[in-house]
DOMI-752051 format. One line per field, with one value per residue: residue number from 1; residue in three letters; x, y, z of N, C-alpha, C in turn. Coordinates in steps of 0.001 Angstrom, whole numbers, plus 524288, in hexadecimal, padded with zeros to 5 digits. Each point is the difference from the previous one (the first is absolute). Layout:
seq [NUM_...]
type [ALA_...]
n.east [X_...]
n.north [Y_...]
n.up [Z_...]
ca.east [X_...]
ca.north [Y_...]
ca.up [Z_...]
c.east [X_...]
c.north [Y_...]
c.up [Z_...]
//
This chain:
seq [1_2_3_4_5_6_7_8_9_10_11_12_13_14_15_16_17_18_19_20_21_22_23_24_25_26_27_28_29_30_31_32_33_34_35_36_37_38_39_40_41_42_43_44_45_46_47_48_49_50_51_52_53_54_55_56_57_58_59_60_61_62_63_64_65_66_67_68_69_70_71_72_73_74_75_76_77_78_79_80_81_82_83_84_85_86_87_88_89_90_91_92_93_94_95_96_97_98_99_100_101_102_103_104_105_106_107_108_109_110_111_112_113_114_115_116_117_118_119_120_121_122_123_124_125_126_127_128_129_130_131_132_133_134_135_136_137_138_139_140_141_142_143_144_145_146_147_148_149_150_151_152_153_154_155_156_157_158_159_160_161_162_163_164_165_166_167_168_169_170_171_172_173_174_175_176_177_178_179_180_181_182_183_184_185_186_187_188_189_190_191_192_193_194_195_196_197_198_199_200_201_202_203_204_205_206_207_208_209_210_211_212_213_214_215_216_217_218_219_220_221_222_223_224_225]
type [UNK_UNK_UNK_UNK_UNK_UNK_UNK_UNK_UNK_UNK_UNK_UNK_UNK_UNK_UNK_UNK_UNK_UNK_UNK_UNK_UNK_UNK_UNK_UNK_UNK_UNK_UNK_UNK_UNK_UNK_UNK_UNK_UNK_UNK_UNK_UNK_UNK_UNK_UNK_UNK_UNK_UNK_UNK_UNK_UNK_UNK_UNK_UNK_UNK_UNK_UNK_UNK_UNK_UNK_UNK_UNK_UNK_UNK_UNK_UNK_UNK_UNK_UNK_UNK_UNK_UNK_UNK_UNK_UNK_UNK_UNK_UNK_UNK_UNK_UNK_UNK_UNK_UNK_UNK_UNK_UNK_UNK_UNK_UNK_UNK_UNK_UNK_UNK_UNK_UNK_UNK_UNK_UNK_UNK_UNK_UNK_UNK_UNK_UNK_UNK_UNK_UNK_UNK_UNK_UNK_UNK_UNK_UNK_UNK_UNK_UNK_UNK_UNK_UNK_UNK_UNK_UNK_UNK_UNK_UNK_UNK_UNK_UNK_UNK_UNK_UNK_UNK_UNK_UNK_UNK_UNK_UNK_UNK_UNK_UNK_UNK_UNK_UNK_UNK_UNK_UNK_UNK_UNK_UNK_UNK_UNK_UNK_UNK_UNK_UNK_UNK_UNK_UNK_UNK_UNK_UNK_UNK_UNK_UNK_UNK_UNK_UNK_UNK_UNK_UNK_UNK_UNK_UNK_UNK_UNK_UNK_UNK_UNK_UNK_UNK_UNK_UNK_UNK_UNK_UNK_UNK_UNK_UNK_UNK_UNK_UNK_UNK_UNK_UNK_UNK_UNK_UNK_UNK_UNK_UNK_UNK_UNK_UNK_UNK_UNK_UNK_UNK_UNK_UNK_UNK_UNK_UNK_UNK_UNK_UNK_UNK_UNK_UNK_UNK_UNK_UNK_UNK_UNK_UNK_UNK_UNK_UNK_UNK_UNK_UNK]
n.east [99194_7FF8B_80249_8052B_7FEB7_80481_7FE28_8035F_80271_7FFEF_80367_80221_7FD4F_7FDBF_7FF7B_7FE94_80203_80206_7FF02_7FBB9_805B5_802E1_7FC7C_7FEF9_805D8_80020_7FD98_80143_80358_804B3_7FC7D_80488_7FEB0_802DF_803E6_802D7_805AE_800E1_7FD87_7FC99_80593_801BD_80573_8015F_801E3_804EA_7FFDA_8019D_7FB1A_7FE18_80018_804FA_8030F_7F9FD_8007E_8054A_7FD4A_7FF18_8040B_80251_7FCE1_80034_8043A_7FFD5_7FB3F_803BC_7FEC1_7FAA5_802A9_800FA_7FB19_802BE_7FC72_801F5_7FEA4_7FFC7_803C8_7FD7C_7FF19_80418_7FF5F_7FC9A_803EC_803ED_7FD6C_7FB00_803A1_8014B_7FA03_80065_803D8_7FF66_7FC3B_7FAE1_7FEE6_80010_7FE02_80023_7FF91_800B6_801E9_80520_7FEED_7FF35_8059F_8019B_803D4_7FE3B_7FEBE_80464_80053_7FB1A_80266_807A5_7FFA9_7FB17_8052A_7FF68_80373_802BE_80087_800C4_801E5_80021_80197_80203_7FE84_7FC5E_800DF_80493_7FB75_7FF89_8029B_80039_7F9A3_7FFDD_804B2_7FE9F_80522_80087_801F7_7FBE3_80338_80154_7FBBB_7FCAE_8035A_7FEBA_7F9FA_80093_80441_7FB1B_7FBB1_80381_8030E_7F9DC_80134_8048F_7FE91_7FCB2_7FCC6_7FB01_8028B_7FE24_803E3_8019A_7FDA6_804AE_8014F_7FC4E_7FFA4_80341_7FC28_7FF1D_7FF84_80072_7FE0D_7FE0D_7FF7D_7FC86_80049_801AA_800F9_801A1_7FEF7_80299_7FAD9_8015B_800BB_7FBF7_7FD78_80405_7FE87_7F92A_7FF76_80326_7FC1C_80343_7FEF8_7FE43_7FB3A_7FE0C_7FF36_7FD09_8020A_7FB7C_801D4_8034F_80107_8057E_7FF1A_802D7_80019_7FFF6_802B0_7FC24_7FDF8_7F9F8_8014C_804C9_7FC19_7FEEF_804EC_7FF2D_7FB3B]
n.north [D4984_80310_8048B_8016B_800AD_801D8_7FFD2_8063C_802E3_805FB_8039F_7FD4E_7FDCA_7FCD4_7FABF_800B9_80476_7FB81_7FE85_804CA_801E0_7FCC3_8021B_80299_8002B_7FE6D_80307_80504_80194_7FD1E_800D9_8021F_8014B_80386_7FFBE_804D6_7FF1B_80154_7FEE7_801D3_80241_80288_7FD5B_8043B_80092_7FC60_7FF24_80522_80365_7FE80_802D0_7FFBB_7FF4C_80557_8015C_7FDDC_8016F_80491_7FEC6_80014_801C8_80397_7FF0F_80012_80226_802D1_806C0_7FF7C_8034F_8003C_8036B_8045C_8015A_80387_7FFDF_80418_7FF61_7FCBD_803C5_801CD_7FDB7_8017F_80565_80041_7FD96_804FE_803F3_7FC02_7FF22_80325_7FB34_80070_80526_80000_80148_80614_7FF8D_80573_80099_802D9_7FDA6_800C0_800AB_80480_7FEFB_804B5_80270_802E8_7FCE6_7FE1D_8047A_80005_7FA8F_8005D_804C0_7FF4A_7FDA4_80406_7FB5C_80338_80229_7FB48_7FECB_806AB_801F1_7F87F_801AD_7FF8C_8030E_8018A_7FF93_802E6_80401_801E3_7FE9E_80341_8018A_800B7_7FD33_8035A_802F0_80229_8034D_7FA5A_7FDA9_80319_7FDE1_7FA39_7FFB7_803EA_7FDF7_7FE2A_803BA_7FD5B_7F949_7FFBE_8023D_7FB76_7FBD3_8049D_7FC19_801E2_800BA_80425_7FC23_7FE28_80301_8038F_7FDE8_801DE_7FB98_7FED3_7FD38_804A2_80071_8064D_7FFA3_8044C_8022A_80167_7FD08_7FE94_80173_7FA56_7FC8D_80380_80162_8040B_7FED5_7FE3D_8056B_80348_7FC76_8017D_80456_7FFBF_7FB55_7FD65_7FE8A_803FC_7FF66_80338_7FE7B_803A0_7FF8A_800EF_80277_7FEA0_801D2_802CA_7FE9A_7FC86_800FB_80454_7FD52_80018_7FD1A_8019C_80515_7FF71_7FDB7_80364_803FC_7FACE_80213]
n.up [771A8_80571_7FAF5_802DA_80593_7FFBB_803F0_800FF_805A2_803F0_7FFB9_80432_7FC1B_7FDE3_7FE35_8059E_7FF61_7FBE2_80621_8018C_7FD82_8039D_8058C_7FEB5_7FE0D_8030F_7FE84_7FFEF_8027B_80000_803EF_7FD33_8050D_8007F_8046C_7FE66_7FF9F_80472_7FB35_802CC_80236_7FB45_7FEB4_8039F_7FAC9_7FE5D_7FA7F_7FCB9_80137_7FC29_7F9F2_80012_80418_7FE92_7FA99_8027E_80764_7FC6E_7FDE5_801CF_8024D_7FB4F_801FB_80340_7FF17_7FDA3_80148_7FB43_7FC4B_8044D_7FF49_7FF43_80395_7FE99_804AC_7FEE5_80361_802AC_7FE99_80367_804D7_8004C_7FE80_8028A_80146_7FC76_802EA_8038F_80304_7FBAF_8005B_8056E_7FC99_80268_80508_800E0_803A6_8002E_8050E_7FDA6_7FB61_80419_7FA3B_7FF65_80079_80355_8001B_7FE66_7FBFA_800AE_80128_7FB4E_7FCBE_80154_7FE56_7FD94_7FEC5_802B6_80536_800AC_7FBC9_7FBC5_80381_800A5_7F87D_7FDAE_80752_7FEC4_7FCFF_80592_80361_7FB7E_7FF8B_8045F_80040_7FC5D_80094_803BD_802E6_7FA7B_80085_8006A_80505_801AD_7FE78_803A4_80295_7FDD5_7FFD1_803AD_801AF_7FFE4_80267_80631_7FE6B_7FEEF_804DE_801CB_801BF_7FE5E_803A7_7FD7C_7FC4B_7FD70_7FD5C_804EA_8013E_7FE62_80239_803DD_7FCAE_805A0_80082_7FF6A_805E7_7FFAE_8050D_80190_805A2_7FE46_80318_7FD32_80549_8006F_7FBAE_7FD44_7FE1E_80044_8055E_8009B_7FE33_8013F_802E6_800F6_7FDE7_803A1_801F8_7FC1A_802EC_8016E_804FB_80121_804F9_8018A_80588_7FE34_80420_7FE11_80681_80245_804AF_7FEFF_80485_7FCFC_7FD96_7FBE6_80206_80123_7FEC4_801E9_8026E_7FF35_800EC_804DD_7FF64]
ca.east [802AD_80270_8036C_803DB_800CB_8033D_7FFE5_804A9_7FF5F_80152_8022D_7FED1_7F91F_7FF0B_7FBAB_7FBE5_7FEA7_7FD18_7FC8C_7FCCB_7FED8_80068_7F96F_7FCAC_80241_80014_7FA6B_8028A_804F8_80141_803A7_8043A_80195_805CD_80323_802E8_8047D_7FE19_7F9CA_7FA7D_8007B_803B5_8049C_80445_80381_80435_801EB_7FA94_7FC61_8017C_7FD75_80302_7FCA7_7FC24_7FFCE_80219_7FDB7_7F9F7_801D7_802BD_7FBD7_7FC1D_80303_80071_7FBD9_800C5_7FB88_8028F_7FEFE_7FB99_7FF27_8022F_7FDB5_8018A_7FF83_80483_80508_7FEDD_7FEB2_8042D_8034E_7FC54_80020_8062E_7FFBE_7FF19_80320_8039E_7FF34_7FBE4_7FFEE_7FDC7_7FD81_7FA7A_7FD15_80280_7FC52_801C7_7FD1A_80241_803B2_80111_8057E_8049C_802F2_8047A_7FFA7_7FA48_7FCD4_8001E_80085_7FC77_7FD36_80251_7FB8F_7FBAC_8012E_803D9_8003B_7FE05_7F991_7FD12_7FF6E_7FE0D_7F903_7FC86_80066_7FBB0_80397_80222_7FFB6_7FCBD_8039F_80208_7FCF1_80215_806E6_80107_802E2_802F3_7FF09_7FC98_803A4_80574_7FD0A_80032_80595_801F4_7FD1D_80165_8064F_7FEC6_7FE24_8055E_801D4_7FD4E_80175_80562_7FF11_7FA4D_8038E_7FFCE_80355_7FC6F_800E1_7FD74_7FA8B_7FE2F_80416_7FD41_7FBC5_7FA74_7FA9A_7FE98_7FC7C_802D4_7F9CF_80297_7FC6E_7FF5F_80236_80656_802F2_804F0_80163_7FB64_7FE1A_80424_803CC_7FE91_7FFE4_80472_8013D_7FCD8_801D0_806F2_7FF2E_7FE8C_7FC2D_7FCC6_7FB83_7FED1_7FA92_80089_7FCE0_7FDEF_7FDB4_8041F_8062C_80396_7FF7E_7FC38_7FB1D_7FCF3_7FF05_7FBFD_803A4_7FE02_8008D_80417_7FF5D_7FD89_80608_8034B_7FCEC]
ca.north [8026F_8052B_80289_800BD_80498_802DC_80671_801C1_803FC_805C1_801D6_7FF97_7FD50_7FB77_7FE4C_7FFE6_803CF_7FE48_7FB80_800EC_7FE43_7FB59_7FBE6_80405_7FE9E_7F9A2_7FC41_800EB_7FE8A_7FDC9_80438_7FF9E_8036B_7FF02_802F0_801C5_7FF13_803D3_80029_7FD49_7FB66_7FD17_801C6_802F0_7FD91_801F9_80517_802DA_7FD52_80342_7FDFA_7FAC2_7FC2B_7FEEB_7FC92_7FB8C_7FD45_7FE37_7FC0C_7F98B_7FF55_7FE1D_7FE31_7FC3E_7FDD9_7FD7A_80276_7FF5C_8054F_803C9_8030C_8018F_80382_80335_80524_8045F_7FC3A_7FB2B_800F0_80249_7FA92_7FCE0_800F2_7FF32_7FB9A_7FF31_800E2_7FEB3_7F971_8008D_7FB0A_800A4_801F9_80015_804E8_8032F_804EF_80437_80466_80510_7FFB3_8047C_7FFD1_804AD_8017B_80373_8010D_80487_7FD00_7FC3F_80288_80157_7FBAB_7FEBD_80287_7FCA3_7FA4C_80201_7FE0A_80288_80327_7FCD5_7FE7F_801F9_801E4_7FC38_7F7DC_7FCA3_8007A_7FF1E_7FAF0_7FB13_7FCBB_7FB51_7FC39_7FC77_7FF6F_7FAC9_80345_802C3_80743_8027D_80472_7FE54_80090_806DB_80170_7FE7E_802A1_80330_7FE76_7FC2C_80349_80560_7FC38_80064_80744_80298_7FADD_7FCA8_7FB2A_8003E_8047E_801F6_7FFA5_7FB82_7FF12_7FEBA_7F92E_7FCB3_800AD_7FDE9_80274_803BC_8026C_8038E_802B1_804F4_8008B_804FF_80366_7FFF1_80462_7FE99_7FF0A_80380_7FEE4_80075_7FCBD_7FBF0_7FF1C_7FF32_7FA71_7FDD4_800E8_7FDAE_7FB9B_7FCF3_7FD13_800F5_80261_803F7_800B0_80405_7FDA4_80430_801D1_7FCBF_80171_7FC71_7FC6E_7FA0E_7FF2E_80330_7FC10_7FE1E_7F95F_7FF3B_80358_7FD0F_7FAB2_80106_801AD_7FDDD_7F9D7]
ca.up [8046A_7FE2B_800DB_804EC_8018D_80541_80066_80050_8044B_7FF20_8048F_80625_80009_80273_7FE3A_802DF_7FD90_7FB80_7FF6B_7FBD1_7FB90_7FEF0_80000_7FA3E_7FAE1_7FFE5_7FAEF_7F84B_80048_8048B_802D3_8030C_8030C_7FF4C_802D1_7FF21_8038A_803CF_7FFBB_80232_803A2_7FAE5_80137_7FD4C_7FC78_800A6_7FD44_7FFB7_7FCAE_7FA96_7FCE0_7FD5D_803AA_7FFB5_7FAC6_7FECA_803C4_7FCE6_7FBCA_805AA_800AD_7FBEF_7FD28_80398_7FF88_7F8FB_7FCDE_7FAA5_7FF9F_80451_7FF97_80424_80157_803B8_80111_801BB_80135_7FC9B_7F7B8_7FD89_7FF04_7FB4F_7FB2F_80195_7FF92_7FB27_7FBE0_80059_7FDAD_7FFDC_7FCA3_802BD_80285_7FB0E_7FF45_805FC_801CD_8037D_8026C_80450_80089_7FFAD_7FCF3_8001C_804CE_7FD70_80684_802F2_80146_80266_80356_80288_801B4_805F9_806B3_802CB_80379_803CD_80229_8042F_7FE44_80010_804B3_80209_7FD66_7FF7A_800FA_7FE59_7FB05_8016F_8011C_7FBD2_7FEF2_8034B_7FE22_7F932_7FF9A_80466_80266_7FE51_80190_7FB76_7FD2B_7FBE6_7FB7E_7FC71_7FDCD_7FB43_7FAF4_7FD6B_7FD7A_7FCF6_7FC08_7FE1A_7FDC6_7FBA5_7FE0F_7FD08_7FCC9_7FF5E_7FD9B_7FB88_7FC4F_7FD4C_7F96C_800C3_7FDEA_7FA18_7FF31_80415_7FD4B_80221_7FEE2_80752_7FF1E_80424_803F4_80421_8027E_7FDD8_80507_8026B_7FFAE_8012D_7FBCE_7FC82_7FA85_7FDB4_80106_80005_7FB39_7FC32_7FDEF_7FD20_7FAF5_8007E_80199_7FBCF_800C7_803FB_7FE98_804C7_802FB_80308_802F3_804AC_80484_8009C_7FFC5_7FF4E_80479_7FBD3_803D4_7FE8D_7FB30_8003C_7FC82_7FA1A_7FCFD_7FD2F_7FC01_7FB45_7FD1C_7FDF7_7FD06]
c.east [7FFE3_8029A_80230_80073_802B9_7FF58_8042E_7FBB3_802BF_803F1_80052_7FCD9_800B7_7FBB2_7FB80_7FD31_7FB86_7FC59_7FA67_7FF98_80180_7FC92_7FE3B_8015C_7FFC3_7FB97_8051E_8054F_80192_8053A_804F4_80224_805BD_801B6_80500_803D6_7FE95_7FA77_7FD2A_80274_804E9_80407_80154_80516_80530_801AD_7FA8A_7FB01_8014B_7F8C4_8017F_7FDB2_7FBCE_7FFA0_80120_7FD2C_7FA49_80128_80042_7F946_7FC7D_8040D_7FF0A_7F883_7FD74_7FC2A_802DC_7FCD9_7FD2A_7FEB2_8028B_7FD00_80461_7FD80_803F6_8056A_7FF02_7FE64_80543_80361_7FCB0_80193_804B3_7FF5C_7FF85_803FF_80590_7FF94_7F91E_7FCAF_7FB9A_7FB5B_7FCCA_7FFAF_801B1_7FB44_801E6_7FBC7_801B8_80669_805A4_8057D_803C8_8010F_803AF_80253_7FCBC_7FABE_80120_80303_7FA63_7FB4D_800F0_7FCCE_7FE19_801ED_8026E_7FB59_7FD71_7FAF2_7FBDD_7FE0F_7FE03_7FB7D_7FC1B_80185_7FD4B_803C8_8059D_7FE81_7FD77_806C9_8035D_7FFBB_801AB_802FF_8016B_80001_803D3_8008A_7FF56_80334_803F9_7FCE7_801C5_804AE_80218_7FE38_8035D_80454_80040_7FD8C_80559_8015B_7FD0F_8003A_80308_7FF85_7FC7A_80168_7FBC5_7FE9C_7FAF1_80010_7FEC1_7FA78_7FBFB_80232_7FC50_7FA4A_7FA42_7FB9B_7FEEE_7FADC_800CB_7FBBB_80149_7F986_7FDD3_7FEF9_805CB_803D7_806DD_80186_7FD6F_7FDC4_806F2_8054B_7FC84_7FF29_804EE_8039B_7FC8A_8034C_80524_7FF4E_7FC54_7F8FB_7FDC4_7FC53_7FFF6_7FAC3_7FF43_7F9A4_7FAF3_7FEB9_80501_80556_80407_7FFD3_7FDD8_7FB44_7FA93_7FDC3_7FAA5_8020C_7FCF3_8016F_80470_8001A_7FC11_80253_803AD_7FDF6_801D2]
c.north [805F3_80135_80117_807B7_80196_80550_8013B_802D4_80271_7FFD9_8018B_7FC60_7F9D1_7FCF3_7FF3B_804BF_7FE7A_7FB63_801FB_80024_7FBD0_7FB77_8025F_7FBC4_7F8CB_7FE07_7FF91_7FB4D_7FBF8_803CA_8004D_8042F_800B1_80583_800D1_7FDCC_802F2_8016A_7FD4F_7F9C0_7FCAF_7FFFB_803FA_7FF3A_804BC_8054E_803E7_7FF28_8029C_7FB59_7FAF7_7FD8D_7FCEE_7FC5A_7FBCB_7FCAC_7FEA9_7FC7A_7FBD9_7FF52_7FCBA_7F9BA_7F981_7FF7D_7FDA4_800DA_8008F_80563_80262_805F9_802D9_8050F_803E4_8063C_80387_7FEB3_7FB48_8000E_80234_7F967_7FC55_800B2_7FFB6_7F855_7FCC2_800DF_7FE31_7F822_7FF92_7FAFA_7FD39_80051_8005F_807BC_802C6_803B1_80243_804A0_803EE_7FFD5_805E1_7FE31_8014B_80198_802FD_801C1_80320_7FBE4_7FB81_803AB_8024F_7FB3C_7FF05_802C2_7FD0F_7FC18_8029B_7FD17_8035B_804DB_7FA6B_7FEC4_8041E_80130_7FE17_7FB04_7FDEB_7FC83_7FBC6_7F987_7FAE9_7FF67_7FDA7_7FAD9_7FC45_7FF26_7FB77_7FB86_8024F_80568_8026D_80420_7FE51_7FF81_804D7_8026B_7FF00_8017E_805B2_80068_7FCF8_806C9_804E2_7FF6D_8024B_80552_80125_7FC70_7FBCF_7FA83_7FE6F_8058B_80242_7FC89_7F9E1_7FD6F_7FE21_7F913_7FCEE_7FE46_7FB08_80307_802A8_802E2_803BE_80266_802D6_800B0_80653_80561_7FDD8_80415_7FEB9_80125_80462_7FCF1_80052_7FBA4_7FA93_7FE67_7FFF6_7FA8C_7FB59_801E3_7FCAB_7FC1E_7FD7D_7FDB5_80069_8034F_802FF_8018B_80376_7FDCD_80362_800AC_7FD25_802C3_7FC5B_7FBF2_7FAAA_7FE41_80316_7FF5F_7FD6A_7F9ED_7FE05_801F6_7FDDE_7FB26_8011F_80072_7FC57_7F8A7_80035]
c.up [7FF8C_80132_80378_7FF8A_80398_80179_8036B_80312_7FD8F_802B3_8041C_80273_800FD_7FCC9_800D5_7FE14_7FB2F_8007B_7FD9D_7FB4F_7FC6A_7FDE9_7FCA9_7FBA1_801C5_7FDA2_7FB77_802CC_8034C_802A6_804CF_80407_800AC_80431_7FE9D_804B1_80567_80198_803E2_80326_7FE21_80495_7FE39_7FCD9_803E4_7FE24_80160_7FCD1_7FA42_7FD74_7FCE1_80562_801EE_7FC1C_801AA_80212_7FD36_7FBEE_8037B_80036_7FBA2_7FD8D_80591_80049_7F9CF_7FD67_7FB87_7FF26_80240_7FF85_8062F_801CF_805CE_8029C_800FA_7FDE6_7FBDC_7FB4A_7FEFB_80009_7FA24_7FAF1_800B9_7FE09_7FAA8_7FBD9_80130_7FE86_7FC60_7FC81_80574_802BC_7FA8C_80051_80421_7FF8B_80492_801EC_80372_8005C_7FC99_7FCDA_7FFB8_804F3_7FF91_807B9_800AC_800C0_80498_80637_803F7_80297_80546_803CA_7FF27_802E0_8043E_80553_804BC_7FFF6_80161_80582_8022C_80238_7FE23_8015E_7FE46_7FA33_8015B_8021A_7FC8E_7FD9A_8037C_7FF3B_7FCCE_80098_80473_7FE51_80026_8028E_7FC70_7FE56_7FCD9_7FAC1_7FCAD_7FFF3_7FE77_7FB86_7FF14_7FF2F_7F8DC_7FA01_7FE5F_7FB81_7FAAF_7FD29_7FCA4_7FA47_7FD73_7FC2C_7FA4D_7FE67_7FC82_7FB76_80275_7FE35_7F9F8_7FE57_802D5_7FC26_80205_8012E_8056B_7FF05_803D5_801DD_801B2_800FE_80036_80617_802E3_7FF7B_8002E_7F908_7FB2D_7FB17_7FAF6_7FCDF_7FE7F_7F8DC_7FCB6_802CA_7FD72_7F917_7FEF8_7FDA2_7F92B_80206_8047B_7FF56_805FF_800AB_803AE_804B5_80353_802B1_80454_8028F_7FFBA_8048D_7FFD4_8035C_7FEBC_7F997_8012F_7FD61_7FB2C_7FD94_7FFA6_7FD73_7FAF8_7FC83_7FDC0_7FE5C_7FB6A]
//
């Protein structure tokens, strides 16, 4: 049999987003597409969105199809729920691979992520931008989405829900990718949690920004054979 793969969306995003590289990895894996609460058509959850939430709905998930240590692949967002996950059930999970994903949260950082989610620029200056997410989210409202995400990065500002000393306790096996033209997440930051991290290895992707649609999928399945 093979191995079980879940892959985790980004923020704002949607799984449809990962069907290329889905089909890529279904030689190596048996592959699990997964929507965040609100996500790509999800219900919107009661309370707000947070990272405990995400986790839990990706646990309920791996936990009701009865994947036995599933390698957890997250982009962006979804490598931060991937390692929130490892280090809270990490009896769980075989392996977490992460791409483009943004660790460190403080309020300046998580103040300059909210513009970009600002509703009405979006709509202005990029419908095109504006109506793919229409799209995805239905029939949800795509602005209630992004206003939750960013109520959700305020939350991470004040409260980043894993801690710098966290890391060093998380000793499942990772593997941390950053895309060597991504301008959302720095080299920096990416490496001082590869070092954090007991057991992980870091891959640097080329020619690669941060936008998972712009991901070449071989090239990610090379990374992660």
């Amino acid at each position: 049999m093979k191995p079980s793969l879940l892959i985790l969306h980004g923020a704002i995003g949607a799984s449809r987003q990962l069907r290329a590289i889905a089909a890529q990895l279904s030689t190596q894996y048996e592959v699990h597409l997964f929507d965040f609460p609100g996500h790509g058509g999800k219900d919107l959850p009661e309370g707000p969105f947070s990272i405990k939430l995400f986790a839990e709905a990706a646990l309920e998930y791996i936990e009701a199809h009865h994947l036995q240590q599933p390698t957890i692949f997250g982009y962006s967002m979804g490598g931060y729920v991937a390692m929130y996950l490892a280090k809270h059930h990490p009896q769980l999970i075989a392996r977490v691979i992460t791409l483009g994903t943004k660790f460190h949260w403080d309020e300046a950082t998580a103040a300059k992520e909210i513009k970009m989610l600002d509703t009405e620029t979006i709509t202005t200056k990029v419908p095109d931008f504006a109506a793919a997410l229409a799209d995805m989210h239905a029939p949800n409202d795509w602005k209630v989405v992004l206003q939750r995400t960013a109520d959700m990065l305020t939350a991470m500002g004040k409260d980043n829900p894993l801690k710098p000393d966290d890391y060093k306790d998380i000793r499942t096996d990772s593997l941390i990718m950053l895309g060597d033209r991504d301008k959302m997440v720095t080299l920096e930051e990416t490496i001082a949690t590869y070092k954090a991290l007991p057991e992980a290895k870091m891959a640097v992707l080329p020619g690669t920004p941060h936008p998972v649609e712009k991901v070449t999928p071989s090239l990610l399945a090379f990374f992660l054979s």
